[in-house]
C-alpha positions as CSV (number, residue, x, y, z in Angstrom):
1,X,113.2,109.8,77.7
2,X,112.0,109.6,81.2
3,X,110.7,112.4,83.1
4,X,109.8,112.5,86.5
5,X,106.9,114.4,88.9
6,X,106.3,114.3,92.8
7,X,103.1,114.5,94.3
8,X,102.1,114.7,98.1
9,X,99.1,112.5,98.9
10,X,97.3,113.5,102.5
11,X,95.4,110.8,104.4
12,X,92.3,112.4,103.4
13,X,92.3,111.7,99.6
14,X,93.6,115.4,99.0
15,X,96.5,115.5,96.5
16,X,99.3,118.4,95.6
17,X,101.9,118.2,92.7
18,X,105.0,119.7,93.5
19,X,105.5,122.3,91.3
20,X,108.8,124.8,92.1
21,X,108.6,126.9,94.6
22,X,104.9,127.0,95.6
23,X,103.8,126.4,98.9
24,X,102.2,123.3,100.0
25,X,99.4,123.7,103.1
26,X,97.1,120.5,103.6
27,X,93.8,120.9,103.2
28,X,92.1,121.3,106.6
29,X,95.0,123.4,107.9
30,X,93.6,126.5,105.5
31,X,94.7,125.0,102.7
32,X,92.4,124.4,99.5
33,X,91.2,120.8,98.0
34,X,92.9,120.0,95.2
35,X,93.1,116.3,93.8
36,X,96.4,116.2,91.4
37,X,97.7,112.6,91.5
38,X,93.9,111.3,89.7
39,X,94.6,113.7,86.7
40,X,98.4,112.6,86.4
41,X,97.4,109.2,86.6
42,X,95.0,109.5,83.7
43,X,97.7,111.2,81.7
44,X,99.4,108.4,81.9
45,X,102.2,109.0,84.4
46,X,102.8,105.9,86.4
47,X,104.0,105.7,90.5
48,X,107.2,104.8,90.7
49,X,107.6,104.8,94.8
50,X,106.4,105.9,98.2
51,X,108.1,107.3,100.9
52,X,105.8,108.2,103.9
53,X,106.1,111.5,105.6
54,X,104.5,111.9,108.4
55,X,102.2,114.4,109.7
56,X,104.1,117.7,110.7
57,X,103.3,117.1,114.6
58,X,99.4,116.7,114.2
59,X,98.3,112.7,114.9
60,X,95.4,112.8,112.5
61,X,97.1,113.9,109.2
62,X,99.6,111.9,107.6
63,X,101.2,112.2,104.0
64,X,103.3,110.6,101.6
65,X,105.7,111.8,98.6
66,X,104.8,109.5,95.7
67,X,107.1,110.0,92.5
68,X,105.4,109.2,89.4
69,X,107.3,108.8,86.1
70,X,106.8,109.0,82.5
71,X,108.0,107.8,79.0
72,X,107.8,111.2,76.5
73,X,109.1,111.1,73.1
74,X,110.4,114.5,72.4
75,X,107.9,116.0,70.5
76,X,105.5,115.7,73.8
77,X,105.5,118.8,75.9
78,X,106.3,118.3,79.2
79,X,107.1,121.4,81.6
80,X,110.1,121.2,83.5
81,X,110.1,121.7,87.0
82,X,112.8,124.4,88.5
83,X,114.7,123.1,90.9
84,X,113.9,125.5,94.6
């Protein structure tokens, strides 16, 4: 069985799993670093595609939404994500 994961990726390396409802702010803009898409990686979940996104009306920051995807047998635990 597949499952799937998005992950925002800024233009400055920062990266932010999207996770139900909680609310993504870009580092720089008072958001926090945080650097999710490395860890997914090595836990084996594997980009999938790309879809760039712009930069919410500021010319130096720029983002895409990557979806990553994963094979899981049924005995792996893999959270689901609530739909917003």
């Amino acid at each position: 069985m597949k499952k799937f994961r998005y992950v925002i990726l800024c233009c400055n390396g920062c990266s932010h799993e999207v996770i139900g409802e909680e609310e993504f702010i870009p580092y720089g803009l008072t958001g926090r670093k945080r650097y999710d898409l490395p860890e997914l990686l090595r836990k084996g979940w594997l980009p999938v595609r790309e879809t760039p996104m712009g930069g919410s009306g500021n010319d130096w920051v720029g983002f895409s939404l990557i979806l990553l995807e994963k094979e899981v047998t049924e005995t792996q635990e893999v959270p689901e994500v609530k739909p917003a």
